[in-house]
C-alpha positions in Angstrom: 30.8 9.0 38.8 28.4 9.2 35.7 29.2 6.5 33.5 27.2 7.6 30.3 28.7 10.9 29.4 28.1 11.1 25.8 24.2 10.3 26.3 21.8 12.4 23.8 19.2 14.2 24.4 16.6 12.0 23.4 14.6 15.3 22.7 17.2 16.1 19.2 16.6 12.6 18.1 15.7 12.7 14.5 13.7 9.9 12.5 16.2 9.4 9.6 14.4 6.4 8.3 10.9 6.7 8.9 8.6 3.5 8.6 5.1 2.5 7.5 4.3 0.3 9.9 1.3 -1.1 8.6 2.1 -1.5 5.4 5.1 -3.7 7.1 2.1 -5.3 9.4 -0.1 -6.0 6.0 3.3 -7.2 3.7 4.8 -9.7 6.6 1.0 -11.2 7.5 0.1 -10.9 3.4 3.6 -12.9 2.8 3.4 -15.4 5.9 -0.6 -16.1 4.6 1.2 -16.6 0.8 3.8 -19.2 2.3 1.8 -21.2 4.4 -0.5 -21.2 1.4 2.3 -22.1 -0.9 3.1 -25.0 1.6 0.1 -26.5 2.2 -0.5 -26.8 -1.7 2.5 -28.6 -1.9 1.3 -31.0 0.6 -2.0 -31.6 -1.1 -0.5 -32.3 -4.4 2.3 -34.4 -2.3 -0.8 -37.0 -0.5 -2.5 -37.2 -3.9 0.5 -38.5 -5.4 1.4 -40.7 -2.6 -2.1 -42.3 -2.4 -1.8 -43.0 -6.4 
């Protein structure tokens, strides 16, 4: 009994959205580096308040 009848040919498979991967690679690490940048601002500004 085959189970997967309506299975495509993966050979007619078209890219309909194609994707810069590095430009996602160099925006998600470029954003990540901005927030943790963001964060650790924060937490230097935070301490010197604390400390007076």
């Amino acid at each position: 009994m085959d189970a997967n009848v309506h299975a495509n040919d993966p050979r007619e498979h078209v890219n309909e959205e194609p994707r810069n991967d590095l430009m996602d690679l160099m925006n998600g690490f470029g954003g990540m580096a901005l927030f943790m940048t963001l964060i650790f601002a924060i937490m230097v500004i935070i301490k010197f308040v604390i400390s007076g």
